[in-house]
Each structure stands twice: as C-alpha cells, then as structure tokens.
C-alpha positions as CSV (number, residue, x, y, z in Angstrom):
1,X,72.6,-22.1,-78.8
2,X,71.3,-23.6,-75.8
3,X,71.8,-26.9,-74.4
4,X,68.7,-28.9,-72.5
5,X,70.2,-30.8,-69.6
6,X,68.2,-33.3,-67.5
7,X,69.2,-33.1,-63.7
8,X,67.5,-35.0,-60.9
9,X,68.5,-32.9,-58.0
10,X,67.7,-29.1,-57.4
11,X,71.3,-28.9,-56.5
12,X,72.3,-29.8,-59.6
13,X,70.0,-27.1,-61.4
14,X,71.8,-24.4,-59.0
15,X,75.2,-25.5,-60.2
16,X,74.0,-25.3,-63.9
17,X,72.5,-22.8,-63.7
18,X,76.4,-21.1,-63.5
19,X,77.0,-22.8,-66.9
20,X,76.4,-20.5,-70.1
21,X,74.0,-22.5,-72.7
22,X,72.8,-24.5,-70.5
23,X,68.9,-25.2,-69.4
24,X,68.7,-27.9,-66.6
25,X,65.3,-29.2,-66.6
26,X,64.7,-31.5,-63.1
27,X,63.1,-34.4,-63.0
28,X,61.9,-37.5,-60.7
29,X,63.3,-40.5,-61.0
30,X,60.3,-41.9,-59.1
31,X,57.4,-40.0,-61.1
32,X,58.9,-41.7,-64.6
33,X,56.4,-44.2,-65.0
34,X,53.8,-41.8,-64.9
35,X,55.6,-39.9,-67.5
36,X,58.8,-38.3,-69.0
37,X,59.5,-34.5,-68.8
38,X,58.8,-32.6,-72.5
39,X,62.0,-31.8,-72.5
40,X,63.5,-35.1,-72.5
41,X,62.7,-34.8,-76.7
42,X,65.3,-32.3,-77.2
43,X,67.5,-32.7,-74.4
44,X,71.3,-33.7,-75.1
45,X,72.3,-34.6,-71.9
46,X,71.2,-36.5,-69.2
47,X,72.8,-36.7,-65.3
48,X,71.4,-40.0,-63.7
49,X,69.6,-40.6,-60.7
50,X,69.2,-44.0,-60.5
51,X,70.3,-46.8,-62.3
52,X,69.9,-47.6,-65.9
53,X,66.9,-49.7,-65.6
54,X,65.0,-47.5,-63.5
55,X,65.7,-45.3,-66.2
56,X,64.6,-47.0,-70.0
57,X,61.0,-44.6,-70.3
58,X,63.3,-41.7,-70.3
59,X,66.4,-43.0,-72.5
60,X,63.8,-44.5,-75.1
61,X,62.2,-40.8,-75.5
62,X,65.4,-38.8,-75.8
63,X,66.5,-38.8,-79.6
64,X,68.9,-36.0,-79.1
65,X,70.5,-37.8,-76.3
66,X,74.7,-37.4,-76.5
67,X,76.4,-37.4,-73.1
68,X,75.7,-39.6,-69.9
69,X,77.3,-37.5,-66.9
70,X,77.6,-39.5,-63.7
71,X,77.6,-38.5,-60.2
72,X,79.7,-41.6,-59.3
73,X,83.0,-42.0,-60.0
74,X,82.3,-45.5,-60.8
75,X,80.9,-46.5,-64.1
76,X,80.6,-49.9,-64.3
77,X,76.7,-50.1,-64.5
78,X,76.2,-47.9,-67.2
79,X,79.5,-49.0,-69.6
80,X,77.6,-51.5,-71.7
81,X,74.3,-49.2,-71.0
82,X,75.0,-46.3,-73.4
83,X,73.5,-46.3,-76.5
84,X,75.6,-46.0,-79.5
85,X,77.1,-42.2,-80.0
86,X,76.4,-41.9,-76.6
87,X,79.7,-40.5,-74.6
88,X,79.8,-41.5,-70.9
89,X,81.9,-39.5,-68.4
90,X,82.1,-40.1,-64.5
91,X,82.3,-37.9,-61.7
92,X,85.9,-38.7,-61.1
93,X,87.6,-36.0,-58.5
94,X,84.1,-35.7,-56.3
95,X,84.9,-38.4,-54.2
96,X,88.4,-39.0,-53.9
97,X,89.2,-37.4,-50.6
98,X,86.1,-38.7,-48.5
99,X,86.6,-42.2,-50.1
100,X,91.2,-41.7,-48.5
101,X,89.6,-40.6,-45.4
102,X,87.6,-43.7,-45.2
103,X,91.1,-46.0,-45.7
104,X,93.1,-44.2,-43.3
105,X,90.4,-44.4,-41.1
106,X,90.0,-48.2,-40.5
107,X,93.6,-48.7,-41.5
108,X,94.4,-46.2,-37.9
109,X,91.5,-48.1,-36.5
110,X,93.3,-51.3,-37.6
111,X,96.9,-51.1,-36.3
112,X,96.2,-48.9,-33.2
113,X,93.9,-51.8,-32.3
114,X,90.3,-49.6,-32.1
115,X,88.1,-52.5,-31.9
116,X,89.8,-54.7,-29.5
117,X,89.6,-52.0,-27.0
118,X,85.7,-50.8,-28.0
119,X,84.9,-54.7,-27.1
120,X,87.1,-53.9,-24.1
121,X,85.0,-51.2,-23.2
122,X,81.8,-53.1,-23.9
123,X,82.9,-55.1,-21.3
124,X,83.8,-52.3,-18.6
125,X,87.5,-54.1,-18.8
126,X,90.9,-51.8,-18.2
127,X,93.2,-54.3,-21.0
128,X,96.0,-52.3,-21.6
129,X,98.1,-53.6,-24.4
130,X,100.8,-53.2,-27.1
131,X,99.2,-52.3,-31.1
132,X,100.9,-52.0,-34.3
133,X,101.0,-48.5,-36.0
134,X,100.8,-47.0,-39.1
135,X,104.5,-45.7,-39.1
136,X,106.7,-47.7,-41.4
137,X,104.2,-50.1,-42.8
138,X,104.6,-50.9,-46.3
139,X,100.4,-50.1,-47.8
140,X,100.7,-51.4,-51.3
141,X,97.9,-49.0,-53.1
142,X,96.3,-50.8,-56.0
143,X,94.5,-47.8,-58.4
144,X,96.4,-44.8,-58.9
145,X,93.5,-42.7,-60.4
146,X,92.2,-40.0,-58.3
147,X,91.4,-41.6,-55.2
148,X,94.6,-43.8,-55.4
149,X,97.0,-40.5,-55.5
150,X,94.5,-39.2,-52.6
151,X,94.9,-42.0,-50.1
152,X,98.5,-41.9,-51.2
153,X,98.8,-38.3,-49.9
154,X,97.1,-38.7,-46.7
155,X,99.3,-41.9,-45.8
156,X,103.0,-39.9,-46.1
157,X,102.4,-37.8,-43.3
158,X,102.0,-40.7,-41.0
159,X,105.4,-42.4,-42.4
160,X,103.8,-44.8,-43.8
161,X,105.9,-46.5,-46.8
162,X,103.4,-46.1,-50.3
163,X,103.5,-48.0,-53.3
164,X,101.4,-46.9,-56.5
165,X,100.0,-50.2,-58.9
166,X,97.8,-49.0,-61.8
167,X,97.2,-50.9,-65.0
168,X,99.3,-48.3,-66.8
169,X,103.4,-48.0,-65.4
170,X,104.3,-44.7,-65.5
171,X,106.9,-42.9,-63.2
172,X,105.9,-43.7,-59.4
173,X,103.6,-46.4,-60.5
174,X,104.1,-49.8,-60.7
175,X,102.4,-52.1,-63.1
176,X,99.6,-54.7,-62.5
177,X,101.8,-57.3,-63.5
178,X,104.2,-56.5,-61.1
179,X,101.5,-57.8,-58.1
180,X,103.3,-61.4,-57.6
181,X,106.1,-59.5,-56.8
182,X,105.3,-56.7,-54.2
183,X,102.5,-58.6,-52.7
184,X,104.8,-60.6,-50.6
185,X,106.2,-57.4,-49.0
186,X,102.8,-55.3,-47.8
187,X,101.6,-54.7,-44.6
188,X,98.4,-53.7,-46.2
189,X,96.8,-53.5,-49.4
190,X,94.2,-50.8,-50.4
191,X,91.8,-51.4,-53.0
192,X,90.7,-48.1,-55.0
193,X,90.5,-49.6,-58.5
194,X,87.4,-49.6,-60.8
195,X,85.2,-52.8,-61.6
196,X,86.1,-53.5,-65.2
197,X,86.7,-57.5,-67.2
198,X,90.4,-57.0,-66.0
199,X,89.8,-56.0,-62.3
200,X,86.9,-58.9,-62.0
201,X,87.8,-61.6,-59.7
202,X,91.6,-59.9,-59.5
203,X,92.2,-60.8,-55.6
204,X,91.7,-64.5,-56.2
205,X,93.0,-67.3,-53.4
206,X,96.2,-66.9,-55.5
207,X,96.1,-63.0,-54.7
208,X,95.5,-63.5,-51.4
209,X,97.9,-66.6,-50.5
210,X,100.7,-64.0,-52.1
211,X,100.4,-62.0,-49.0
212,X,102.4,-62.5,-45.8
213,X,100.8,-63.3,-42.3
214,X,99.6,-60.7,-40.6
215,X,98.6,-58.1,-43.8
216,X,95.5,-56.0,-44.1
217,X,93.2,-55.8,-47.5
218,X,90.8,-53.0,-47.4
219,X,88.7,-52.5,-50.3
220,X,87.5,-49.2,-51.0
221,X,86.8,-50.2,-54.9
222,X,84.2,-52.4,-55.7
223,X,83.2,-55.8,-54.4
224,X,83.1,-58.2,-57.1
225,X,87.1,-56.8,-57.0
226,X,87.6,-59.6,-54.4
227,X,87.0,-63.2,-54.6
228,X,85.2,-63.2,-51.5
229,X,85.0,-66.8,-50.9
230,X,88.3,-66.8,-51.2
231,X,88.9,-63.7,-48.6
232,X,86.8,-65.5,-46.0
233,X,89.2,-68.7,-46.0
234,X,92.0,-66.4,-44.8
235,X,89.7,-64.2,-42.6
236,X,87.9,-67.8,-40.9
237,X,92.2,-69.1,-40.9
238,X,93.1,-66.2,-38.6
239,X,96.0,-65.4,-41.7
240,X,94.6,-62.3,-43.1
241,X,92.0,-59.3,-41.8
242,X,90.2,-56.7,-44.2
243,X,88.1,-53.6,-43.9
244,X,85.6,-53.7,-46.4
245,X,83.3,-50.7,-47.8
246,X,81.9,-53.0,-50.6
247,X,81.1,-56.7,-50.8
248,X,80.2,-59.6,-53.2
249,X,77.1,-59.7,-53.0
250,X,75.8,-55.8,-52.0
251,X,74.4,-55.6,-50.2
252,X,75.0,-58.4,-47.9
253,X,72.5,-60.5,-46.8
254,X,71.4,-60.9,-43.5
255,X,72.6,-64.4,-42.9
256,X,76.2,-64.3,-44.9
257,X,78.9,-65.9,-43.2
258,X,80.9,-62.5,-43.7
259,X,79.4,-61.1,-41.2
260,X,80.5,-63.5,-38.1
261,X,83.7,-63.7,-40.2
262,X,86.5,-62.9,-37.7
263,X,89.3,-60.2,-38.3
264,X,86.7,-58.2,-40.7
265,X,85.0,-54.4,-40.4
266,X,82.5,-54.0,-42.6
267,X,80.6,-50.6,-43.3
268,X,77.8,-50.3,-45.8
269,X,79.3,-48.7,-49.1
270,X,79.8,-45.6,-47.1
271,X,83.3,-44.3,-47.3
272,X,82.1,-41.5,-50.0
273,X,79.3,-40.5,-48.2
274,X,79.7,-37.6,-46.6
275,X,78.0,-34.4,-46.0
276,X,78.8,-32.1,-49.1
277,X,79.2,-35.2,-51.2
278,X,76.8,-34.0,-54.0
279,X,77.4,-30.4,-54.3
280,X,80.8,-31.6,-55.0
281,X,79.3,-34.2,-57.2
282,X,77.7,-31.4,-59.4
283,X,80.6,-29.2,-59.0
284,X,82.5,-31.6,-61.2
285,X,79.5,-32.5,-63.3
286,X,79.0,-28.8,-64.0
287,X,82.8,-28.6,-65.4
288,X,82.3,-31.7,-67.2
289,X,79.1,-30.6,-69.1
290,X,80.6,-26.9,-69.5
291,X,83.2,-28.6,-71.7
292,X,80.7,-30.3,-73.4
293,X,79.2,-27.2,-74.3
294,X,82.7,-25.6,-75.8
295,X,82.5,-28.5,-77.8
296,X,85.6,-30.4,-76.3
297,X,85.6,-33.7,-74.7
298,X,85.0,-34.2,-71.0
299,X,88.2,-34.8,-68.9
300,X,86.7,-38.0,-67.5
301,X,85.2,-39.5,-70.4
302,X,84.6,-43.3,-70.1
303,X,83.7,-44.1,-73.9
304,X,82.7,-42.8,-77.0
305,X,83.5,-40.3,-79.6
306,X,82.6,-36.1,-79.8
C-alpha cells in the first residue's frame, strides 16, 4: 500500500522519497487557483506551504485527507483549521536550536552592552565603559518544550542561573502558576512558549510590573504572547528592555510606536531562519509521516485521533 503525500518543496519530495510507501506529489501554492494537482483526490496527507486560506481549493478536493504535517513548530493557525478526523502534527525539533541561538544572541548582545557601543561606533567615539554579563544572571525560561530545554542548554555554559516554567510541573520544571512568585527574582525572561487560549495575553501589565528594575523580556514565542501595550509603558518608563523576534501586530507597521520605543531590538520573526532550516524541516516531517505510515501516531501530534 502506498501513501500519496502532497509536498510543496522539491526538498521535501527528496526527503520522502527515503520513506517506504510513500509517493510525494509537489505542488504550487501559487498555481492553486488555476487548479489542484490529480492527486489531491486520493492523497492522505498534506504538508503546507502557506497558510490555511491560501489553501481552501486544495483541502475542499482532498476526501482522503487524514494528517496535516507542519513545517513550523507553531500551530496556532491551523488548530481550529483541521477538518474533523483530521490529525495535525508540527514540526517540533526543526527549529529549536536556531530559535536558542537567537536568545543567547541578543541576551550576550544585551548585557555586554552591543548596541550602545555600535551607536558609539556610528559616531567614530572611543566610550569605554562597564556592562553587565551573562554570568550569574537568573533567565527565568518560560516553555520547556523543545526549544525551552535548547536555550536552557546553551545558557549553562555561560553560568548563567536557569529556571524551567511549562504549563505541566514535572521534575526541573516549574509550574505556570508559580510566575507571581519567580518573576520577582529574574534578570531576564525568555519567551519560547506556543500561542494557545492560555498563553494569550499571558505577560499582561500585571506580568510585567511583577518584574524587578533592570530585567530583560525576550520573546522568541509568539507575539500576541505579550500585551504589547502594556510592554511599551515599561520600555517608554526606562523600567524594563526586551528583544523581540515577534510582535503584536506582525508585522509591524511602519509607523508603530514600537519602533522608536527605547531599550527595544527588534528583528523580523527571524530567529529560526537560518540556512538549513528546511531540510531540517523535512527531516522531521519525513519521520513524522513514516510513523504515520506504520500506522502509529506522530510524536508531535497537536490533535486528533489515528
């Protein structure tokens, strides 16, 4: 028995092509108004290359349709997408390293003071002068999925002092409702968790006001995550800074006033993309629909039942 998978990327028809019972049939996400592939009639799964709505002439012809695999390790625009009997797995593993490098990055950039002394250098002024450092702050990590346990790994070599917050306690990881209490004692906090109705709005003025003078809030997760009027009261005050890969709205208009903010870096929802990013994509997509195939569940299955 063979299984018709559609893929928009000729990478991902090389790494299925590794996968037996599998036939990946490309597509164009941008040819679909024009028409759908044949194959979409019998084909069980589908890999996404654009967002559901760019994608309704192709789900409304696939009958046979029984597994969404992502690219992304994010799910929230497809969760109340997938039609009914429809499981819907992520990409989860692809990007946690390149996003970790992305935290340690502006949080080095941060306390070693990287920007005061670019604007220094923009101004062809020797400033010498005295920064904070990574070694012994207190990073509170907020997500301890795959990207939360890689950021945590890449921080303990610099001596920096980790703590684990996922919606689930378990050993080494505190629970969300434990925030009011360790939020008062972080240096920094690092976003990494996904959008979902309990993440939503979660670092509120309340959040925010929680955290002492002086502390860093990078968001690697999503932007909605953050109240962002709320952020730029404490940015505008001088209180707080941030980093932020992802904002409310994305992406951010031209004239908003996070952009003249002070004490902000802001980079365009970049930190997973990297070179390599989607071979490693469809490395774990591959895996994902292999199991599939065996007739077990996918390891990062969002919803649904096999």
């Amino acid at each position: 028995m063979t299984i018709t998978v559609l893929v928009p990327h000729d990478d991902g028809v090389t790494a299925l092509s590794a996968v037996p019972g599998v036939r990946a049939v490309r597509y164009d996400v941008e040819d679909l108004a024009e028409g759908v592939p044949g194959a979409a009639a019998e084909a069980e799964v589908l890999i996404p290359g654009a967002k559901p709505a760019a994608l309704l002439p192709l789900l409304g012809v696939m009958p046979r349709l029984r597994l969404i695999q992502l690219l992304s390790a994010g799910a929230e625009d497809w969760a109340d997408e997938v039609p009914d009997g429809v499981l819907l797995s992520t990409c989860r593993g692809a990007h946690g390293g390149s996003t970790a490098e992305w935290v340690v990055a502006v949080l080095l950039s941060a306390y070693r003071g990287l920007p005061v002394f670019a604007e220094a250098q923009r101004e062809r002024v020797w400033r010498p002068g005295t920064t904070g450092t990574l070694q012994g702050s207190r990073v509170l990590v907020v997500g301890a999925g795959d990207v939360g346990n890689q950021v945590r790994r890449r921080l303990l070599p610099f001596d920096a002092w980790v703590t684990m917050v996922g919606f689930t306690p378990r050993d080494g990881v505190h629970g969300a409702e434990e925030l009011p209490r360790l939020l008062p004692g972080a240096d920094a906090v690092v976003l990494v968790t996904p959008l979902t109705s309990r993440t939503r709005g979660m670092v509120d003025a309340e959040f925010l006001a929680a955290l002492p003078d002086g502390a860093l809030l990078v968001n690697a997760s999503r932007g909605p995550v953050v109240d962002t009027g709320a952020l730029l009261a404490e940015l505008t005050s001088g209180r707080l800074s941030a980093a932020l890969d992802v904002t409310d709205p994305e992406p951010l208009p031209p004239g908003h006033p996070l952009w003249t903010a002070p004490n902000v870096v802001i980079t365009p929802h970049v930190a997973g993309a990297v070179r390599g990013a989607r071979r490693r994509s469809y490395r774990v997509a591959a895996a994902e629909i292999e199991r599939y195939v065996r007739g077990e569940l996918p390891d990062n299955l969002v919803q649904g039942e096999y």
